[in-house]
N, C-alpha and C positions, 0 to 999 in steps of 0.2 A: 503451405503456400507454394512452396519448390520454387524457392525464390531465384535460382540460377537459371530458370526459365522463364525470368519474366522483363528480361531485355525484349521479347517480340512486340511487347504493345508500343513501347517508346517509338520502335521502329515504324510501327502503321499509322502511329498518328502522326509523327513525324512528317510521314508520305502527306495523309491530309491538312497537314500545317503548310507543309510545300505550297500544292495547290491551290490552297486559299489567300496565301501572298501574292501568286501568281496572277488571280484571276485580280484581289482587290487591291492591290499593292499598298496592304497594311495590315496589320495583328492586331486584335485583341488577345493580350497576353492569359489576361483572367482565365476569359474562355477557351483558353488552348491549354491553359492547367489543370481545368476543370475536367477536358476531354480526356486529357491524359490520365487524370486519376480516377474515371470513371472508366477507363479501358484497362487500368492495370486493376484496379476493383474486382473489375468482371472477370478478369481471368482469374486472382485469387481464390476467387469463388468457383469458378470451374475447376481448378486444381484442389483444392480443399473438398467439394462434393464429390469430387474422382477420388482422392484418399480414403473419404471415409466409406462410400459407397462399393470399390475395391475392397476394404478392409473386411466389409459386413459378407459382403459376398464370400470372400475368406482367398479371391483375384490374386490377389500380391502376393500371398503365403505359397505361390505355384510358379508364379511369372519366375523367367530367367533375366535377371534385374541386369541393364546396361546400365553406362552414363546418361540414355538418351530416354529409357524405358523400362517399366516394369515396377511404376511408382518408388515412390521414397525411403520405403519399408519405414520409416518414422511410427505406423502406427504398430507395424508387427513387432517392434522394441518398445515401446508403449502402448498397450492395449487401453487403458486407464483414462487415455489420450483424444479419443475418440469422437466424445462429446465437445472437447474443444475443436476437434476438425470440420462437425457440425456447426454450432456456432458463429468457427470464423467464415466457414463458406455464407451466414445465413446475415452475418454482419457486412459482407463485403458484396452482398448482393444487393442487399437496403441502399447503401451508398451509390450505385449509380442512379436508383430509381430516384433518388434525392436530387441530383443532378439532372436528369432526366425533367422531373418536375420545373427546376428554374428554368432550362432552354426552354422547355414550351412556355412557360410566361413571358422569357425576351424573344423568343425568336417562333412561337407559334407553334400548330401540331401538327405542322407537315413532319415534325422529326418523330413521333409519336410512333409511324410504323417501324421504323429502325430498330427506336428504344425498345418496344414492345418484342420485335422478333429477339433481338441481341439478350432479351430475359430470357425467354423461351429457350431458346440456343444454351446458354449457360446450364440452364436448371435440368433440361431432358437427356443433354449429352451422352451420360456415362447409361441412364437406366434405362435408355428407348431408342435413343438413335445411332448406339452403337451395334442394334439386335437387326440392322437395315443395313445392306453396302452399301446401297448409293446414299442416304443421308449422312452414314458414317466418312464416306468419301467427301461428302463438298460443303458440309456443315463447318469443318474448322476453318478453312479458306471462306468462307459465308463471314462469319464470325468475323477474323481478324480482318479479312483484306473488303469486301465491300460494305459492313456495317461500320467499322472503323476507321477508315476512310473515306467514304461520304460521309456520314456521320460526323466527323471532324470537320471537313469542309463546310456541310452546310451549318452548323452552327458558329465559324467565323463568319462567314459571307452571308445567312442569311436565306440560301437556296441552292438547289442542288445544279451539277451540271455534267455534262458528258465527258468531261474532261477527268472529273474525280472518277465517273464511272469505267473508264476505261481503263484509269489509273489502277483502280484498284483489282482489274482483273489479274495484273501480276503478284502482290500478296493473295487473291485468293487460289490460283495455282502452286503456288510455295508454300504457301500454309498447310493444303490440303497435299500435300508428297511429305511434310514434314511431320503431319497425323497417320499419313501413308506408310514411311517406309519405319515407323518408330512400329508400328503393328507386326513388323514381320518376327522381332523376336517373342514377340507375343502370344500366338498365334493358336501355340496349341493349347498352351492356358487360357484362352482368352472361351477357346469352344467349349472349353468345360461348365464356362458359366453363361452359355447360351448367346454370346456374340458373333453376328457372323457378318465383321467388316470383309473386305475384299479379298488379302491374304486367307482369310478362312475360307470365303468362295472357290477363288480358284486358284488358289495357290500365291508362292512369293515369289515365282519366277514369271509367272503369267502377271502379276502384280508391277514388276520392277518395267514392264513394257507401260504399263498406265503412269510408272512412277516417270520414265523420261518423256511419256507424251506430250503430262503436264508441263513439264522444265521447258521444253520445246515450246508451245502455248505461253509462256509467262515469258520468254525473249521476246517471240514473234509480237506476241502485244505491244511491249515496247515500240520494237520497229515500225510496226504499222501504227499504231496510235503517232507516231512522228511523221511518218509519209502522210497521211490524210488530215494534218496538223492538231489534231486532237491536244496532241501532246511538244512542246516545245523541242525544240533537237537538243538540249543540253542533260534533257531524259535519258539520253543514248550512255548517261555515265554508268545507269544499272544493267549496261552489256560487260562491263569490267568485271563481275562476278561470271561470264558463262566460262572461264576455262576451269574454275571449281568445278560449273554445273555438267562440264563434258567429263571431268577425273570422278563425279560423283554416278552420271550413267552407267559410265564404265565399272566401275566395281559393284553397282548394285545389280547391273544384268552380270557381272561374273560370278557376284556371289550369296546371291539372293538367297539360295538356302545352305549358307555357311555363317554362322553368326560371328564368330571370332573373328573373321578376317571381315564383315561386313561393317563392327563397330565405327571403324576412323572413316567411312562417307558417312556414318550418321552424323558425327563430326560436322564436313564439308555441308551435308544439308542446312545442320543448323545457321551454319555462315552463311551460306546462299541467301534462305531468310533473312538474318538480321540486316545483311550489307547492301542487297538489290535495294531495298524499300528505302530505304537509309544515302544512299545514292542519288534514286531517283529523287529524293526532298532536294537534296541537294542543286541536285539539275533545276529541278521548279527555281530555288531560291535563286540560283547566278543566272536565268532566263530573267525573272523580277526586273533584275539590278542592272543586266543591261539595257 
């Protein structure tokens, strides 16, 4: 499950809990449990088919294993293990479509394309969409920041609106640097077994320039989503993460192809994610209350 990675759903749904207070100035509690535990579902299962799917391939037995990447090795000390990695990913993917099911009974099938891609998304990840740069680039940020956050939103409110869509282009630039710069230790194992995300393309220095484009893209959204009032001014709280996001540039263009000293911004990325989105809810919720 790599459960020390699965603070980032709380974080996105979060974001979409925000925004649907905002817009309707009230909760359904139910239904914001439910979001939740159908986003932390779906990620088990994309981590659990990544293990096992890594493992078969023989991926992880090569990877130069960080904190942040190069799987859990849990199956390469357990090989025996395997079929439970299958299972749990096959059991924690049932669980959202189950969820999935009740929103379109209360709340209709306009949620229907979300649900439907957010399957998709989980199940193809590791075996198809990682053999593509550009799918491998904007499918995680896809994933977490705008199917989970509209997707939150419109199942409190009822319908969708530009305000979650905007919202969520900031998780989907952070997510997709966070699937981004976790590939660079990766990279040379990753070609062996026929993937060829972006660091494979064109390298991890050529890479680290797409890594701060993004970061750049997930502030400036903020700001502009605030000036064309898309977005409340007390959204401006998920700018208190960019002096991470300018210490995290900076060492990922110094040292894109040094791993050892690259590890501590994989660090900072990871915070950049959990705290921006986590923030920005925040902003939504003291905007509500005033």
């Amino acid at each position: 499950m790599r459960v020390p990675f699965l603070l980032l759903p709380p974080m996105c749904v979060a974001l979409g809990v925000g925004i649907a207070y905002w817009r309707a100035g009230e909760l359904n509690w139910l239904y914001a449990v439910l979001a939740l535990i159908g986003a932390v579902s779906s990620h088990i299962s994309v981590n659990a088919f990544n293990e096992y799917f890594d493992f078969k391939s023989g991926l992880d037995s090569k990877t130069q294993k960080t904190p942040f990447s190069g799987g859990s090795g849990s199956l390469q000390e357990n090989p025996q293990a395997s079929k439970t990695a299958l299972v749990t990913a096959w059991v924690s993917f049932i669980l959202p479509v189950l969820i999935g099911i009740y929103f379109v009974l209360v709340r209709g099938v306009m949620i229907i394309p979300l649900g439907v891609l957010g399957l998709v998304i989980v199940y193809i990840y590791t075996n198809w969409a990682t053999k593509n740069w550009f799918l491998s680039l904007i499918i995680p940020g896809l994933g977490f920041g705008t199917l989970w956050v509209m997707g939150t939103d419109f199942v409190l409110t009822g319908s969708y609106s530009l305000t979650a869509l905007v919202a969520s282009f900031v998780p989907f630039f952070l997510v997709n640097n966070l699937l981004l710069l976790n590939q660079f230790p990766d990279a040379e194992a990753d070609k062996t077994v026929g993937r060829a995300h972006l660091p494979i393309r064109i390298g991890n220095q050529a890479s680290s320039k797409v890594y701060i484009a993004f970061l750049v893209l997930a502030y400036l959204t903020i700001i502009l989503g605030v000036v064309f009032y898309y977005l409340p001014i007390w959204v401006l709280l998920g700018l208190f993460t960019s002096p991470i996001a300018f210490s995290a540039a900076k060492g990922v263009s110094q040292y894109a192809n040094d791993i050892p000293k690259l590890i501590p911004f994989l660090g900072q990325n990871v915070i950049i994610n959990l705290l921006t989105p986590l923030l920005m809810a925040i902003g939504f919720f003291i905007a509500a209350a005033s």
